[in-house]
C-alpha positions as CSV (number, residue, x, y, z in Angstrom):
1,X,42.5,-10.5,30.4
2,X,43.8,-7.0,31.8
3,X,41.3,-4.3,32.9
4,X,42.7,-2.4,29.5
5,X,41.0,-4.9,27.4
6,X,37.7,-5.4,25.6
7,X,37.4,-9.0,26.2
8,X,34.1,-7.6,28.0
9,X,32.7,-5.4,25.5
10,X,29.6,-4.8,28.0
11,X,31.1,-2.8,30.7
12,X,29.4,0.2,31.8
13,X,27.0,1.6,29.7
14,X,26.7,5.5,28.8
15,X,22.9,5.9,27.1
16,X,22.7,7.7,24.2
17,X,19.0,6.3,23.1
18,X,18.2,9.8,23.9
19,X,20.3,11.2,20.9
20,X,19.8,8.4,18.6
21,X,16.8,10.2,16.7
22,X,17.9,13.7,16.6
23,X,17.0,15.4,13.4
24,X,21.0,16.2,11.8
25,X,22.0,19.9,11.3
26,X,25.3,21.1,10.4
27,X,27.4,22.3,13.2
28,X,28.6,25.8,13.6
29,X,32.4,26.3,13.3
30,X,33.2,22.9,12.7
31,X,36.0,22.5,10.5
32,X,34.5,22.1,7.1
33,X,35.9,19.1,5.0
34,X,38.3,15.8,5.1
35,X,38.5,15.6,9.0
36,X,35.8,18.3,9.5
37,X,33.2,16.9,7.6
38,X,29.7,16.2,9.8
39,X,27.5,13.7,10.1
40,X,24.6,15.6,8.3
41,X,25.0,14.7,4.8
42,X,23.3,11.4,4.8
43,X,24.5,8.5,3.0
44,X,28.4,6.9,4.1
45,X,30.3,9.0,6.6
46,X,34.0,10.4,6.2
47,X,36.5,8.5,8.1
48,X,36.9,10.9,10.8
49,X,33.5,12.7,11.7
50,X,33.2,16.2,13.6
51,X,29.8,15.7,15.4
52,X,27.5,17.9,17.7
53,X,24.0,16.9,19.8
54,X,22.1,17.4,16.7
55,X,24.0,15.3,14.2
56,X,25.5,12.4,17.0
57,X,22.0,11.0,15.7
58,X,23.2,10.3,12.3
59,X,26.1,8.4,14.4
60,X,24.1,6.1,16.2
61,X,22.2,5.4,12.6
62,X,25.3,4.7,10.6
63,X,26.8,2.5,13.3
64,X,23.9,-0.4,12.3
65,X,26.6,-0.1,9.4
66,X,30.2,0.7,10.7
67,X,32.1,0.6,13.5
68,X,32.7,4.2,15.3
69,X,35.1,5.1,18.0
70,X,33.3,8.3,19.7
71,X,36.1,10.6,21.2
72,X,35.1,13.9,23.0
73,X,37.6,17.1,23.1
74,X,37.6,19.7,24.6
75,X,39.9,23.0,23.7
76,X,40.8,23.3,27.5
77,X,41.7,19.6,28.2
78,X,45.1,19.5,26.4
79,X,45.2,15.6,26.4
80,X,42.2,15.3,25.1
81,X,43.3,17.4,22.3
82,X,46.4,15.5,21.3
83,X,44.3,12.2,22.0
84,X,41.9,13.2,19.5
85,X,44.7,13.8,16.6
86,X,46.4,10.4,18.0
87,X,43.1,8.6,17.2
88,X,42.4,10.6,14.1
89,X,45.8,9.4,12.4
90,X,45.2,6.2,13.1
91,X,41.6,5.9,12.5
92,X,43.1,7.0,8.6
93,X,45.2,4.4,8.5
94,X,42.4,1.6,8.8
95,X,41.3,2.1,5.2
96,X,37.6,2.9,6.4
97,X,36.9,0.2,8.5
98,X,36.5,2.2,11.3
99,X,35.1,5.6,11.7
100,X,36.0,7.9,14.5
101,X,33.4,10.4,15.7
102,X,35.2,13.2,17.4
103,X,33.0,15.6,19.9
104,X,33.6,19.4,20.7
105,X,32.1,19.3,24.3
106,X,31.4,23.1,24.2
107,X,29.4,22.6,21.6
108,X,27.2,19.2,22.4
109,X,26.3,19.8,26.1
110,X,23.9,16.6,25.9
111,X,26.5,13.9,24.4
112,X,28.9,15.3,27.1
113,X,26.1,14.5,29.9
114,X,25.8,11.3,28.6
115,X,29.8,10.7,29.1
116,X,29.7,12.6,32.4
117,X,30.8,9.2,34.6
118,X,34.1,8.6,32.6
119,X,36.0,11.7,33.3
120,X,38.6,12.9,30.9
121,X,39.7,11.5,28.3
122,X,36.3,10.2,27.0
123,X,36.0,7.6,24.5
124,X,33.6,4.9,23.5
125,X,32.6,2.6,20.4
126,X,29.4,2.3,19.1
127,X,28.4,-0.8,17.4
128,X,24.8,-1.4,16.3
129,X,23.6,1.6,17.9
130,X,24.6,0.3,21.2
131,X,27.7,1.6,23.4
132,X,30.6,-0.2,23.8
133,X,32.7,1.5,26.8
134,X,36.2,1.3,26.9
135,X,39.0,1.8,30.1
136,X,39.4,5.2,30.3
137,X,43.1,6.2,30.1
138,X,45.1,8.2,28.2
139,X,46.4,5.8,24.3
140,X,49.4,5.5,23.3
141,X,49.5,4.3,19.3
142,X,49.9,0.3,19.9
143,X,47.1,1.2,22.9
144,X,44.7,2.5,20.0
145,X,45.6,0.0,17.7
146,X,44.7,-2.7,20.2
147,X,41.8,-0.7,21.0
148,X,40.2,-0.6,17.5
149,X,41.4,-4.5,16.4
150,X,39.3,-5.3,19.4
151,X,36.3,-3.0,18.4
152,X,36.6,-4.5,15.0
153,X,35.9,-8.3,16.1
154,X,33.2,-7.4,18.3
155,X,31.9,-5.4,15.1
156,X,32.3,-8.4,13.0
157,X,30.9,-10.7,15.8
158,X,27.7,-8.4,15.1
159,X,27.6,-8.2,12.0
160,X,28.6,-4.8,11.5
161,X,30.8,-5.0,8.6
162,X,30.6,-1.9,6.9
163,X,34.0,-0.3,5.3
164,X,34.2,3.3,4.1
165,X,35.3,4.6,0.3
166,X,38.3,7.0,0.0
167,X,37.2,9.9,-0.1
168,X,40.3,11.0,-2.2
169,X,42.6,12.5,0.0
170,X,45.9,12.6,0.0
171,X,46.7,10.1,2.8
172,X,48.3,6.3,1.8
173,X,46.5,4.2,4.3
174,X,48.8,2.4,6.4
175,X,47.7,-1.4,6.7
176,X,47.5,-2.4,10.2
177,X,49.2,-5.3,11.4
178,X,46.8,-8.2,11.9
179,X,47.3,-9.5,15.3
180,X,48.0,-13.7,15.3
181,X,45.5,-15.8,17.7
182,X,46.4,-18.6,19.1
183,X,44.8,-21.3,16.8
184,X,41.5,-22.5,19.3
185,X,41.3,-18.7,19.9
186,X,41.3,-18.1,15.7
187,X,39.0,-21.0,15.7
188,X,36.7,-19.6,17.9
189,X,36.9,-16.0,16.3
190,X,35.9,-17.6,12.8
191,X,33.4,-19.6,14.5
192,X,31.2,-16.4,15.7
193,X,32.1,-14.2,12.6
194,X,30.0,-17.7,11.2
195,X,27.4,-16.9,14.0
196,X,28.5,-20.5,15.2
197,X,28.1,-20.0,18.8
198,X,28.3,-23.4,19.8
199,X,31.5,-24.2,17.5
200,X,33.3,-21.2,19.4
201,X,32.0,-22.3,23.0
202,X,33.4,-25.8,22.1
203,X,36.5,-23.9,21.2
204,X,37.2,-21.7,24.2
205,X,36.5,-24.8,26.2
206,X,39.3,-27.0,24.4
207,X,41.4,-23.6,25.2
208,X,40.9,-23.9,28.8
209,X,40.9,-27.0,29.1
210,X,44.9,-26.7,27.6
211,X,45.7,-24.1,29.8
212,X,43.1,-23.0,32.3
213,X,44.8,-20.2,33.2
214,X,44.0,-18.6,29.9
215,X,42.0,-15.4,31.3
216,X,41.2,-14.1,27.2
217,X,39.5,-17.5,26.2
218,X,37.9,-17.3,30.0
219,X,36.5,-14.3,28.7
220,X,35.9,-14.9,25.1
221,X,33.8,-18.1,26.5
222,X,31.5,-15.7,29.0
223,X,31.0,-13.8,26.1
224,X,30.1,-15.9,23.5
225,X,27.7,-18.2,25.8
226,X,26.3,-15.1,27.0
227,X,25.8,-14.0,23.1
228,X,24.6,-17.7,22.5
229,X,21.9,-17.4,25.5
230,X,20.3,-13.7,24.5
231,X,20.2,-14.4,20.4
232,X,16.7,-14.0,19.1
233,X,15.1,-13.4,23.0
234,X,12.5,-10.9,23.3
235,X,13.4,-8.8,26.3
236,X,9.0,-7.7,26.9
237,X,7.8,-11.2,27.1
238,X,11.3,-12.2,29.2
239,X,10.4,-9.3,31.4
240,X,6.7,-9.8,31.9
241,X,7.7,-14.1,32.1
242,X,9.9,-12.9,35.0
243,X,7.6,-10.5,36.8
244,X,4.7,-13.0,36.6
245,X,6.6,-15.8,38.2
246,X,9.1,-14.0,40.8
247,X,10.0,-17.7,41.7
248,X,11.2,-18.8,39.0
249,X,14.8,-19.0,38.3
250,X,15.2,-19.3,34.4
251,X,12.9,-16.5,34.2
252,X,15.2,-14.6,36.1
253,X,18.0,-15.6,34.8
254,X,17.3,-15.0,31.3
255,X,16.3,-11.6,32.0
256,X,19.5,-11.0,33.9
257,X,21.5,-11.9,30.6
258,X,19.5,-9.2,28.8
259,X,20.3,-6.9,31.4
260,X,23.6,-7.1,30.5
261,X,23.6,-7.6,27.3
262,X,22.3,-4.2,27.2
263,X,24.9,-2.8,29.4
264,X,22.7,-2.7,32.8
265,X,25.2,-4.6,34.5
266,X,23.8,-3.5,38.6
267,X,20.4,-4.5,37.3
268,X,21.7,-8.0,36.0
269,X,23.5,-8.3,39.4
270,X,20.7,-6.9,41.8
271,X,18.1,-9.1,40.2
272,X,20.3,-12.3,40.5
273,X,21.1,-11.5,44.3
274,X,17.9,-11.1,45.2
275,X,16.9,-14.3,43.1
276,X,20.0,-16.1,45.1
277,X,18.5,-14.7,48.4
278,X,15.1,-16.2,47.6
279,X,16.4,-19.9,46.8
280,X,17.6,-22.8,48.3
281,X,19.7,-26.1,47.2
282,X,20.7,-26.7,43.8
283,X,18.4,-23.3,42.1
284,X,21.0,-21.5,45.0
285,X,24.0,-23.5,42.9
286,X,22.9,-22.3,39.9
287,X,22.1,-18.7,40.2
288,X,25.9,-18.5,42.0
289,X,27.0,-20.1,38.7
290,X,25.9,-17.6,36.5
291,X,27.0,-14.6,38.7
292,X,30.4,-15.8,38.7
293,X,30.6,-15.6,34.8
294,X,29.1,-12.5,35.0
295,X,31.6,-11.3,37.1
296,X,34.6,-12.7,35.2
297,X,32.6,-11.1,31.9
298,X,32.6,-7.4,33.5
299,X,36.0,-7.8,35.0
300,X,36.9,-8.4,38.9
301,X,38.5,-5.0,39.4
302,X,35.0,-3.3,38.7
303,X,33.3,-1.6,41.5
304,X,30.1,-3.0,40.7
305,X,31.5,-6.4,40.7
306,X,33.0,-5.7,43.9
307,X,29.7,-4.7,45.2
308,X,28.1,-7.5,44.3
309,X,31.2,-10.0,45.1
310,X,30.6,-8.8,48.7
311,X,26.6,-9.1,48.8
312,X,27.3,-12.7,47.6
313,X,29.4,-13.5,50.4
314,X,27.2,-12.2,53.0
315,X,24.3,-14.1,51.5
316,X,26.9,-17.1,51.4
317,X,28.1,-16.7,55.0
């Protein structure tokens, strides 16, 4: 799978838990209506939403719901200007069953903090109140259509289903081509719409073992296993289970996963080093395991992965 894709759908991690309970307010020379609306109205969002520090709250509230693409502007940054109405015209053409969330940085200082390790242009989804970072580049149409056919099926693979009424305006949504999986790949995708994790791991593994040089069912497997592994864990008691017994590896192991299920990919790494560095024989096996998944599930070109790549070497050698 190519660094452009969201075959890893936990890469980086802005934090926006800071903004997620912001009391709304409408926003000051916003455009008013259709496109302009803001997210302070309560109930379902427009399609496209014009959102500032105070109402980005009601984002991260209605994305337990729907999918959002967040895409911050700025009047100065031409590309991210023409990015923004790229995004917005095809957003329309999903028949609601995406939302875009477009940001005026001059007037959400705190959301554009929160982005500040991107760099222009600056776009991620939201999914269940969590962040879902995306390569940051600038989209051509088939790029954002990609883009948000891959937001979709992590959406679905979380439940988060939502699809948005017309709202009446005068725009003909244009259906978007549905992009044909291979079949194991389709099987798999049905499988964890089903919340059939083992069906799609046994899947993904039939895929490789066809052709194991088939990077997207490589990565659909580290995901889904990774999925499989974190469902119903409670990240206190893993936490305290792994700070009470240092020396045990499932205990770190299983807190590492929740690290990056949450997007804390260093912590997930630094924590399964350290446990590597502390172990011997088969636990040493095992915890080298479970980086290199990791690794494949964040992507090899990432710095962080190269960082660690190299710590694991030296420990190694």
């Amino acid at each position: 799978m190519s660094d452009a894709s969201l075959g890893s759908a936990l890469r980086g991690a802005v934090d926006l838990s800071s903004l997620r309970n912001q009391p709304p307010a409408s926003q000051p020379g916003a455009p008013s209506g259709g496109a302009g609306a803001a997210a302070s109205s309560g109930g379902e969002p427009e399609v496209v939403m014009h959102v500032d520090d105070q109402s980005f709250g009601r984002v991260m509230e209605l994305s337990a719901q729907y999918p959002f693409v967040v895409q911050l502007w700025a009047e100065q940054v031409p590309q991210t200007v023409t990015q923004g109405e790229l995004f917005e015209r095809v957003t329309r053409s999903y028949g609601g069953r995406i939302v875009l969330a477009r940001v005026d940085a001059s007037r959400a200082p705190q959301v554009t903090q929160m982005f500040q390790q991107n760099g222009w242009p600056m776009t991620i989804g939201v999914i269940g109140q969590r962040p879902v970072p995306v390569p940051d580049q600038e989209y051509g149409e088939e790029q954002v259509r990609d883009l948000f056919e891959q937001i979709l099926q992590l959406a679905a693979n979380a439940g988060v289903t939502g699809i948005v009424a017309a709202s009446g305006e005068d725009e003909t949504p244009e259906e978007p081509a549905e992009p044909t999986l291979p079949p194991l790949h389709q099987e798999a995708f049905d499988a964890i719409q089903r919340g059939d994790y083992d069906s799609a791991v046994a899947a993904y593994e039939k895929a490789l073992t066809e052709n194991p040089r088939d990077d997207d069912a490589q990565a659909g497997l580290a995901q889904v296993s990774l999925l499989k592994r974190v469902e119903g864990a409670d990240l206190q008691a893993a936490r305290q289970a792994a700070a009470d017994a240092p020396g045990d590896v499932d205990a770190q192991l299983a807190v590492a996963d929740l690290d990056m299920a949450g997007g804390h990919v260093d912590d997930a790494f630094e924590r399964l080093l350290d446990a590597f560095a502390a172990q011997a024989g088969d636990e040493r096996v095992r915890i080298k395991d479970r980086l290199l998944e990791l690794f494949g599930l964040v992507g090899q070109a990432d710095p962080r992965v190269v960082a660690a790549r190299t710590r694991l070497t030296n420990l190694l050698f």
